[in-house]
C-alpha positions, 0 to 999 in steps of 0.5 A, spaced: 204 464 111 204 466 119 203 462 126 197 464 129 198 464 137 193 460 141 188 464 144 188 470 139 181 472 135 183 473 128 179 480 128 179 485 132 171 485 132 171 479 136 176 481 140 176 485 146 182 491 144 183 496 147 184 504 146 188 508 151 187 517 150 192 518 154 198 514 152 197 515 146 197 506 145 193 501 143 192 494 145 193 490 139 188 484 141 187 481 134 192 478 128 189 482 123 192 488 128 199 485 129 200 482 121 202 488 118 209 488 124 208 480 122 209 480 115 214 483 109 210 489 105 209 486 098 215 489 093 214 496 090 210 496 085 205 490 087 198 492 083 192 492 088 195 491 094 190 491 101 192 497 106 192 491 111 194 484 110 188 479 110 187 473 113 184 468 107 180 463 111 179 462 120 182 458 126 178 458 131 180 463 137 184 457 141 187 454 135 194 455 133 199 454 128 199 456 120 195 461 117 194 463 109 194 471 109 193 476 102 197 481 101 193 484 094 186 483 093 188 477 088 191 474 092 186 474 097 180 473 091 185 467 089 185 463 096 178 465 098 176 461 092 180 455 093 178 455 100 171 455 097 172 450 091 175 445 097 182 444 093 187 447 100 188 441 104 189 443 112 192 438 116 191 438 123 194 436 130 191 434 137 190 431 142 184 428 145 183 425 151 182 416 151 183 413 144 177 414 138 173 408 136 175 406 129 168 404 126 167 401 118 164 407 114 165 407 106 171 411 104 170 414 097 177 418 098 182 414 094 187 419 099 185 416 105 185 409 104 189 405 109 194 408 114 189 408 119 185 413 116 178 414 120 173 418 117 167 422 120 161 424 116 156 426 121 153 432 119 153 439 124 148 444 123 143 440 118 150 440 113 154 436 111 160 435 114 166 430 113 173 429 118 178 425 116 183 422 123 187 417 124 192 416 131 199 417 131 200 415 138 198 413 144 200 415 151 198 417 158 200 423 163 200 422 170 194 418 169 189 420 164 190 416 157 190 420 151 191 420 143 195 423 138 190 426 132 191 428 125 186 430 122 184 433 115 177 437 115 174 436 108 168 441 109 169 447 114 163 448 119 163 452 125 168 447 130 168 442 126 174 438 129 172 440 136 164 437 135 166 431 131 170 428 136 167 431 142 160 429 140 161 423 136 167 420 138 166 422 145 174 424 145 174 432 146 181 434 146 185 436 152 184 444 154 177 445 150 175 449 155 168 449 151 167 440 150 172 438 154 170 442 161 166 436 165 173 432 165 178 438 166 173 439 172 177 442 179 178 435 182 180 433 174 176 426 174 169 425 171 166 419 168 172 415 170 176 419 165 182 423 168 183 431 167 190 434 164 193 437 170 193 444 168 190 443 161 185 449 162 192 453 163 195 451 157 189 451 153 186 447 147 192 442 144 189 443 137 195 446 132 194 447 124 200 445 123 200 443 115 197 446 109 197 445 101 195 450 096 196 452 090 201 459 090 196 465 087 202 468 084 207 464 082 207 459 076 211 453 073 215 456 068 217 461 074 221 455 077 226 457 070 226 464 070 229 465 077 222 463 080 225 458 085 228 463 089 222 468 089 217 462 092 222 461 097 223 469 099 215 469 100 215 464 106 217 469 113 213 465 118 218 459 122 216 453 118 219 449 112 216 449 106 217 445 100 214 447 093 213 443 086 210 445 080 203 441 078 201 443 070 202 450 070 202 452 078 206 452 084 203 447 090 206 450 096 207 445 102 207 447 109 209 444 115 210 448 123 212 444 129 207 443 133 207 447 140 212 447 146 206 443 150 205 438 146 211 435 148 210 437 155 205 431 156 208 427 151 214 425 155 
């Protein structure tokens, strides 16, 4: 489990990295150039162990905060199926600009019950999509009024935490340099609504800042046989991680503090 930066790409295609003949250097523009100085290698003797740690699933450029990478190539088949079957819980942090209007939707989610949860289920792209929100706090920065989101995606289309609450809620979120650029215009006011000072240089205030899944190694009878240990010893990214066996896995449970300048307007 690593921390994205904000502002990364993930892979060196769709970055802009570049390669220097002569000085013999290059431009380490993506995570995926970087994760081998990032992380452990796996122990010796691992079978199937990819020549570059592989990112499990993506984070949009601009997002920050946790993300699953594969060491092995079972590893990477396991989460890659987890993510596909919808059995990781991604948890999410923004902050977005006004506070979202509840509305009544049917909410079949036993999980989601109460506690404020709100759910989106405007499709994107002709597919289904299905956002679940609630408010933490509500706040104003040198006069623009914000909110405090969690969010927790159950589908995963292109920007759909972005879209669902910039076209549905009309509440984009602080440094979406794509949804939110008409407020954080140069004057910082449009439609009445009042621009993050700065926002476009701190940019998009949206972090993944929790994760649940199962271990693709480790089982519940390891938690007997010194396993404890070895779990602990997987996680190097600073984060806190807690672990319970469930049947015969090991649900991980990852939670990061959210970045500097979420508490820098929060004051």
């Amino acid at each position: 489990i690593v921390n994205k930066p904000g502002g990364m790409n993930l892979f060196e295609h769709d970055a802009h990295a570049t390669i220097s003949s002569k000085k013999e250097s290059k431009s380490y523009s993506s995570v995926k150039d970087l994760l081998p100085y990032a992380i452990k290698p796996p122990a010796n003797g691992t079978r199937n162990v990819l020549a570059v740690p592989e990112p499990a699933h993506r984070l949009d450029k601009l997002t920050s905060g946790l993300l699953l990478v594969a060491k092995t190539r079972c590893a990477l088949s396991n989460l890659s199926a987890q993510f596909r079957d919808r059995t990781v819980e991604k948890t999410y942090t923004a902050v977005c600009y006004n506070v979202p209007e509840a509305t009544i939707i049917p909410n079949n989610d036993e999980n989601y019950a109460g506690e404020g949860w709100q759910c989106i289920t405007d499709p994107l792209d002709r597919k289904p999509a299905i956002t679940f929100w609630r408010v933490l706090k509500r706040f104003e920065h040198e006069g623009a009024q914000l909110s405090l989101l969690e969010l927790k995606p159950k589908t995963g289309r292109y920007r759909q935490l972005r879209r669902h609450m910039a076209k549905v809620k009309e509440c984009p979120f602080v440094g979406d340099s794509v949804y939110a650029k008409g407020i954080e215009n140069k004057d910082g006011v449009i439609g009445g609504v009042v621009g993050v000072p700065m926002a476009r240089e701190l940019g998009l205030f949206l972090c993944s800042s929790g994760v649940q899944f199962h271990h693709p190694y480790y089982k519940a009878s390891d938690f007997n046989t010194g396993g404890v240990e070895a779990v602990q010893n997987a996680t190097e990214a600073d984060h806190q991680v807690t672990f319970v066996a469930e049947g015969d896995t090991v649900v991980m449970n990852a939670h990061i503090e959210l970045p500097r300048k979420f508490y820098s307007i929060m004051v």
